[in-house]
C-alpha positions in Angstrom: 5.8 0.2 -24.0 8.5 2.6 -23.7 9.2 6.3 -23.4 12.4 8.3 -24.5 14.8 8.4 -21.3 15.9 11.7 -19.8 20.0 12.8 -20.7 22.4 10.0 -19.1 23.7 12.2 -17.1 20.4 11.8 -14.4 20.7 9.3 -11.4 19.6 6.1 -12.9 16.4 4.5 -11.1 14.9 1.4 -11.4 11.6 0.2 -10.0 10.6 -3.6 -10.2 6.8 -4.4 -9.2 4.3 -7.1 -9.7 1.7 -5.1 -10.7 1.8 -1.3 -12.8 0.6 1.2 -10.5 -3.2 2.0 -10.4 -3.6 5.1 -8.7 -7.3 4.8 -9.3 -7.6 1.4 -7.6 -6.0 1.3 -4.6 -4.1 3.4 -2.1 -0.8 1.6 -2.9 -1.0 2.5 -6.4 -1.0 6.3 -5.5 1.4 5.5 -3.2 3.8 4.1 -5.9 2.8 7.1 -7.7 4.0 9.3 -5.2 7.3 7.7 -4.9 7.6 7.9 -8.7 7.1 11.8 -8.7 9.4 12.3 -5.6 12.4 11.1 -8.6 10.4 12.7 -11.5 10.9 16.2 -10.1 14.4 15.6 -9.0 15.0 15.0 -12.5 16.1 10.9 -12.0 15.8 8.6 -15.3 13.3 5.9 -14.3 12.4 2.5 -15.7 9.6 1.1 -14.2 9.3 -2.9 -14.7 6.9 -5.3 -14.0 6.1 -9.0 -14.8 2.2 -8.1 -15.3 0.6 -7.6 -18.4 -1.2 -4.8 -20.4 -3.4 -3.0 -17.5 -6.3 -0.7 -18.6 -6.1 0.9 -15.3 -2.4 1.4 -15.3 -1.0 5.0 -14.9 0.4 6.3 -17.8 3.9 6.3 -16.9 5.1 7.3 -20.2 3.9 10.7 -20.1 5.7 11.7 -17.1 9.0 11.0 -18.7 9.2 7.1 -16.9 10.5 4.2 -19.5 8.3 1.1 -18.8 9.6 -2.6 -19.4 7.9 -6.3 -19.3 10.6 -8.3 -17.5 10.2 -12.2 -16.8 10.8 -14.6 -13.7 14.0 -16.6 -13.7 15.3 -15.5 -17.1 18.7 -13.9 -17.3 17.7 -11.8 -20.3 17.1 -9.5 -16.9 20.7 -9.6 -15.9 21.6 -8.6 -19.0 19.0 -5.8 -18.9 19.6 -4.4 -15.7 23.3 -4.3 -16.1 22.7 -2.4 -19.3 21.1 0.3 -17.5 23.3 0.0 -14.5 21.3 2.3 -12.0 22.1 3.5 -8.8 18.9 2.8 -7.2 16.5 -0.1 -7.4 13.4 0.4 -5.6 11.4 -3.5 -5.0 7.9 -3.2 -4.8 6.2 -5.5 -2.3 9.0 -7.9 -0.8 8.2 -10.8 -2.8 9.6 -8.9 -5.5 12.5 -8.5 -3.7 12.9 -12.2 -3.2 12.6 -13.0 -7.1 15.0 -10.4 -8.6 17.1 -8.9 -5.4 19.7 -11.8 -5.9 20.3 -11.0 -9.8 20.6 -7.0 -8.6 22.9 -8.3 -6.2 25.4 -9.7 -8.6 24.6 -7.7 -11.1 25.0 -3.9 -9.9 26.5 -4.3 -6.4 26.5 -1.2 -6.0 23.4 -0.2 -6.7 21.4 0.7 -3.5 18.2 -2.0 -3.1 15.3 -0.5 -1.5 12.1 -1.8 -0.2 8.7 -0.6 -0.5 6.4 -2.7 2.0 3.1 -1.0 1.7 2.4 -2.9 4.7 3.6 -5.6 6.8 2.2 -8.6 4.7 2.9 -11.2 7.6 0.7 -8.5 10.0 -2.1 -8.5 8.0 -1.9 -12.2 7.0 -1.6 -13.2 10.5 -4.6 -10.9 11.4 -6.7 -12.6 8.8 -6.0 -16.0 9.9 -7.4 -14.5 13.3 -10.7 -13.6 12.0 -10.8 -17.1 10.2 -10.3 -19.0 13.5 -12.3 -16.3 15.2 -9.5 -16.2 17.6 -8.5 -12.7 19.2 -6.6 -10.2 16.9 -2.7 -10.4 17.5 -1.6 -6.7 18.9 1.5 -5.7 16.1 3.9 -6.2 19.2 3.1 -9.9 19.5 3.8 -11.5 16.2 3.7 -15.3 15.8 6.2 -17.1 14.0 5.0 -17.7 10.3 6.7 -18.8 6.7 5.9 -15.5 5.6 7.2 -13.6 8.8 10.4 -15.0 8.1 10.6 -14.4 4.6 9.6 -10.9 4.7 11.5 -9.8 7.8 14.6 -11.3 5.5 14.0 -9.6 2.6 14.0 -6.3 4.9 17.2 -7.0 6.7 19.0 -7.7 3.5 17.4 -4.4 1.5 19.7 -1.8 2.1 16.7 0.9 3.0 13.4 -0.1 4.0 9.8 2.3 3.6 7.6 1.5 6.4 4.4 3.0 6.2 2.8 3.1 9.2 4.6 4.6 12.9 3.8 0.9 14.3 4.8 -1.3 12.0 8.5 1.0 12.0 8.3 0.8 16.1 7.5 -2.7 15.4 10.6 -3.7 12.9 13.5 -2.0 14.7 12.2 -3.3 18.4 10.9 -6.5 17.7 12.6 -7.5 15.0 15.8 -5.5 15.7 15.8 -4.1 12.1 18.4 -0.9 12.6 16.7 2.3 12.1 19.5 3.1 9.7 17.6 0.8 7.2 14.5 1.8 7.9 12.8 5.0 6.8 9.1 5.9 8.0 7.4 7.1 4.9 3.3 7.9 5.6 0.9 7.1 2.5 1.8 9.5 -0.4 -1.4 10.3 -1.9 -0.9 13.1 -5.1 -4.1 14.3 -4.1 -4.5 18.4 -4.8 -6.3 20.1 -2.6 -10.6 18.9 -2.7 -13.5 21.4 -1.8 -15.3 21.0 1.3 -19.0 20.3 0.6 -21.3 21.8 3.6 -23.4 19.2 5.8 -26.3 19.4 3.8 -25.5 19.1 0.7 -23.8 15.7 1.8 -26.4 12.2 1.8 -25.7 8.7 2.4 -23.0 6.2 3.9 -20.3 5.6 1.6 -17.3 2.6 1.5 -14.6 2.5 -1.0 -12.1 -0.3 -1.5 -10.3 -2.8 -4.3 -12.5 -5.6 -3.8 -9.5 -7.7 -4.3 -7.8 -6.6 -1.0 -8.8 -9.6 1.6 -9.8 -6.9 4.2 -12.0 -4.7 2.0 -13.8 -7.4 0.8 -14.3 -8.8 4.6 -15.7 -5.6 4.9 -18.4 -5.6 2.2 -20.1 -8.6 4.1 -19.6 -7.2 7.5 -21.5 -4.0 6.3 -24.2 -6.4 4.8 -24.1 -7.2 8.3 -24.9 -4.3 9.9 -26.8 -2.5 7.3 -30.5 -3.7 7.8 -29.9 -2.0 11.4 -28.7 1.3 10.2 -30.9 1.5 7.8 -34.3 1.2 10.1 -32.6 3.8 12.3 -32.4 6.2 9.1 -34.5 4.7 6.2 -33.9 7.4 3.7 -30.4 6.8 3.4 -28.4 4.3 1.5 -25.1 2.9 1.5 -23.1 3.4 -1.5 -20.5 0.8 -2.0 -17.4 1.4 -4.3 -14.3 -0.3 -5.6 -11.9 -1.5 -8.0 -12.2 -5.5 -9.8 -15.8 -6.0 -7.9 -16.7 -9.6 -8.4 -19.7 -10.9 -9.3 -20.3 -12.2 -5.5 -20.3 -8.2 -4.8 -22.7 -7.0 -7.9 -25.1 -9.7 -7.0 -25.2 -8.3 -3.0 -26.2 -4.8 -4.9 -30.5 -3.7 -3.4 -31.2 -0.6 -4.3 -34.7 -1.2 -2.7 -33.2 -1.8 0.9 -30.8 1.1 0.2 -27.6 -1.1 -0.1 -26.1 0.0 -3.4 -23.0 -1.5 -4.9 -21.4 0.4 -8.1 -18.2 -1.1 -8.7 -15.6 1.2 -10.2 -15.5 5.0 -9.1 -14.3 7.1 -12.2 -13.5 9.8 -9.5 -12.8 8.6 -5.9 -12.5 11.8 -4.4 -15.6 13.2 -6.2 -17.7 10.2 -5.2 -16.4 9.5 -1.5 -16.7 14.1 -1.2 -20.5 13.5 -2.3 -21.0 11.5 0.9 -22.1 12.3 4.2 -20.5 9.2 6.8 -17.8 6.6 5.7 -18.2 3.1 7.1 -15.4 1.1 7.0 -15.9 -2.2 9.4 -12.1 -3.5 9.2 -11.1 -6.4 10.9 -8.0 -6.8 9.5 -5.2 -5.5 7.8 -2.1 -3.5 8.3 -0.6 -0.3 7.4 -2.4 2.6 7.1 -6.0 2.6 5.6 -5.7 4.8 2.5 -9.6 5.0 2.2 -10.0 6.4 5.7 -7.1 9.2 4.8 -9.0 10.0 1.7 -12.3 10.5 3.5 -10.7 12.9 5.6 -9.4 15.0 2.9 -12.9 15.1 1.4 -13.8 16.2 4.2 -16.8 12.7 5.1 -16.4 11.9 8.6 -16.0 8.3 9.2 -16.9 5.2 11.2 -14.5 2.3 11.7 -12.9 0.2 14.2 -10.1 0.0 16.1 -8.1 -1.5 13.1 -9.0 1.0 11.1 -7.1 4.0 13.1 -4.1 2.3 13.0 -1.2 4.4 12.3 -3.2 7.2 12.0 -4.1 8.5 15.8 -2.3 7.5 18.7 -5.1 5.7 20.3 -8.9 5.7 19.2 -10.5 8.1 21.4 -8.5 10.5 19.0 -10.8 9.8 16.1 -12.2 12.1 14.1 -15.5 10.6 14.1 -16.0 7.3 15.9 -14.9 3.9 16.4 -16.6 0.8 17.5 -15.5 -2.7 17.7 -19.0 -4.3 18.7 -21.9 -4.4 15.9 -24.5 -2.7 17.8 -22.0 0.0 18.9 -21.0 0.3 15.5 -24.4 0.9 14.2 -25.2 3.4 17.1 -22.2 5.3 16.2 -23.1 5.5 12.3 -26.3 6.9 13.0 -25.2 9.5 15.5 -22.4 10.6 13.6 -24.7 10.9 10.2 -27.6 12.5 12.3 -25.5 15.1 14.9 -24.7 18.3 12.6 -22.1 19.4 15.7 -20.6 15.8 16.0 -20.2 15.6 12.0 -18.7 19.4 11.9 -16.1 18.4 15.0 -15.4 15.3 13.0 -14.6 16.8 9.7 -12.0 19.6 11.2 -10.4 16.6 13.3 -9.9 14.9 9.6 -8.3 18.0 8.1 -6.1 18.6 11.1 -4.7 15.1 11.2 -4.0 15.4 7.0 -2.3 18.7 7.3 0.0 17.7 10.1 0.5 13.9 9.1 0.0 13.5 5.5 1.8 16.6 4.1 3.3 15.0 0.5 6.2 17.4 -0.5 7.5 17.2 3.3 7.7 13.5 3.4 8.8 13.4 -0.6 11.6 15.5 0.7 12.9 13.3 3.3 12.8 10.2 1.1 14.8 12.2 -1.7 17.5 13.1 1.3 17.9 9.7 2.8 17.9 8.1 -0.9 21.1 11.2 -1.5 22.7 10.4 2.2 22.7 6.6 1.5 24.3 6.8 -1.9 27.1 9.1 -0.6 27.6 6.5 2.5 26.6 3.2 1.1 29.9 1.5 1.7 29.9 2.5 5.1 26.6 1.9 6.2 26.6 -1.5 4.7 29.8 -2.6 6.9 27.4 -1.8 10.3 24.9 -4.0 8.8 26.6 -7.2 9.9 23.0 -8.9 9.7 22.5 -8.1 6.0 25.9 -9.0 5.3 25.5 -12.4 7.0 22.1 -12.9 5.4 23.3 -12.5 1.5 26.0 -14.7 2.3 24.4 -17.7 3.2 21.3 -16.7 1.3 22.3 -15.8 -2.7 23.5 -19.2 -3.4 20.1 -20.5 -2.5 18.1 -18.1 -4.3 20.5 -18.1 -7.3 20.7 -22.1 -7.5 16.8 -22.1 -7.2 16.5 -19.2 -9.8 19.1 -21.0 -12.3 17.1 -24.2 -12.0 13.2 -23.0 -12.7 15.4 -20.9 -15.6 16.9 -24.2 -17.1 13.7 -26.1 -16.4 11.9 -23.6 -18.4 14.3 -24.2 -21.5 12.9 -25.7 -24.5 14.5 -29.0 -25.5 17.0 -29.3 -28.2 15.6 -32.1 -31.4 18.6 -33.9 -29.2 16.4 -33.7 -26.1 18.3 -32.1 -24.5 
């Protein structure tokens, strides 16, 4: 699919992801989304490819002006491609993006300025989740342990010239940890896209609510913890049931779905912000993850107090007696806290103002779009420059590229059909 590109005379843009962006699924997809309209309005021609096929969720990109493009692994019809459209920025989705095309980009368009979009720190929440597997303590973000996937996506960061951390700890860890200079990094909170969405009173709010793509590990970890602690919650407060929402639900999480015990699971919401406003408490048991917890930022706009852990306030308050709601760690002070909070109208009110102060101050969209849009101008006018104090990126490519080019060139030539030769 493709869309007529704005004149030529734009800043060119490219944006390379595994996925198209489903700002109806997930967090990250409005996120992408936000990034995308940050360029929109500043009048940049964008191509946005992917190796993913046809999504029926996808955003359609075409009507904001954005070309899209299928692209392929290890093919050099992408060199050819990219070189053709020769843009000045090239934004990689998720770093293992970055690690399949960043070396082709590299050779390709060096001038071209290669950013990063983490989402999250992938080795965090990885190495969280193999935490909760082994039931061992959660590692803090300050003490990671030495992974394959640590490595590989702390590389990828030190050789993109500009990095967009999402979250105030996973930047604070990155630059004094890792020792990633802040002049490649650039703190960018969750972009949402959200307008502004009505506050519904109190009373006119019933039930416990979670929302989450069931195909993010640490939503679906969720699901069965709340299957957990329902059966408690719900003899505290029998006429109210939890509502359970998200994108790709297996059947595993439709077959949990008792109505009769007041543990509902719907699947897709058509509207998140209409379905998570309708609700009176969000419970969101995380044990894992990384980042900032786009459902938990969402509840707050619609003004539905929540419940979560520790985990779950994360880059979001400073520490978790800041909480606009409450947090709980154990299972019995968890289901304590969900019935207080859904029962006490003055705990529930305090709750909900908390939420909207924390959005207004933290999650203000145009501000942080503005920033990104500067530091994305200030690095183009100063890329040679900046790139000569990166000694570590410098170092990096240069022992690097020939190994991912060598192992690129060879899946590309074992991929080649065979010649009536055989050859």
């Amino acid at each position: 699919m493709m869309s007529k590109n704005p004149p030529s005379t734009s800043l060119r843009l490219i944006i390379i992801g595994s996925v198209w962006p489903e700002p109806n699924s997930s967090a990250a997809g409005q996120n992408m989304m936000g990034i995308i309209d940050t360029f929109c309005q500043a009048n940049w021609q964008i191509t946005f490819m992917s190796t993913a096929g046809h999504s029926d969720m996808a955003a359609d990109l075409g009507a904001l002006g954005v070309s899209t493009e299928t692209v392929a692994l290890n093919c050099s019809d992408f060199d050819q491609r990219i070189k053709q459209l020769n843009p000045d920025v090239v934004i990689f989705d998720r770093f293992m993006v970055e690690e399949q095309f960043s070396a082709r980009v590299y050779q390709v368009c060096p001038s071209a300025l290669r950013i990063l979009n983490t989402e999250d720190l992938h080795s965090v929440r990885h190495a969280r989740q193999q935490s909760v597997k082994t039931g061992n303590k959660l590692p803090s973000s300050t003490s990671p342990k030495h992974s394959d996937i640590q490595y590989r996506e702390i590389a990828s960061i030190l050789r993109s010239d500009l990095t967009l951390v999402i979250s105030q700890p996973e930047y604070k860890l990155l630059h004094e940890v890792y020792q990633v200079p802040q002049s490649q990094l650039l703190l960018l909170p969750l972009l949402t896209g959200l307008p502004p969405i009505p506050s519904r009173p109190y009373e006119e709010k019933e039930g416990f609510v979670f929302i989450g793509n069931f195909r993010h590990p640490p939503n679906w970890d969720a699901v069965l913890q709340l299957q957990k602690l329902w059966p408690a919650i719900y003899r505290k407060v029998p006429r109210a049931h939890l509502h359970i929402y998200g994108a790709y639900p297996p059947k595993k999480a439709m077959t949990l779905d008792n109505p009769s015990k007041g543990f509902c699971v719907h699947g897709w919401a058509k509207d998140a912000a209409a379905t998570v406003s309708s609700h009176r408490v969000m419970l969101a048991p995380l044990r894992f993850g990384a980042g900032i917890k786009g459902k938990l930022i969402l509840a707050m706009r619609c003004a539905t107090p929540s419940v979560t852990t520790t985990m779950g306030t994360e880059g979001i308050v400073s520490c978790p007696s800041q909480w606009p709601g409450r947090v709980a760690d154990d299972e019995n002070a968890f289901v304590d806290a969900a019935v207080t909070l859904y029962q006490d109208k003055t705990l529930w009110s305090e709750a909900m103002g908390g939420g909207h102060q924390i959005v207004n101050q933290q999650f203000d969209d145009n501000k942080h779009k503005t920033v990104l849009l500067h530091r994305v101008n200030n690095y183009l006018a100063n890329i040679e420059r900046l790139r000569q104090q990166h000694f570590t990126q410098g170092m990096l490519w240069h022992h690097s590229l020939r190994a991912t080019q060598y192992m690129s060139q060879w899946i590309e030539a074992k991929n080649r059909p065979l010649n009536k030769d055989g050859e």
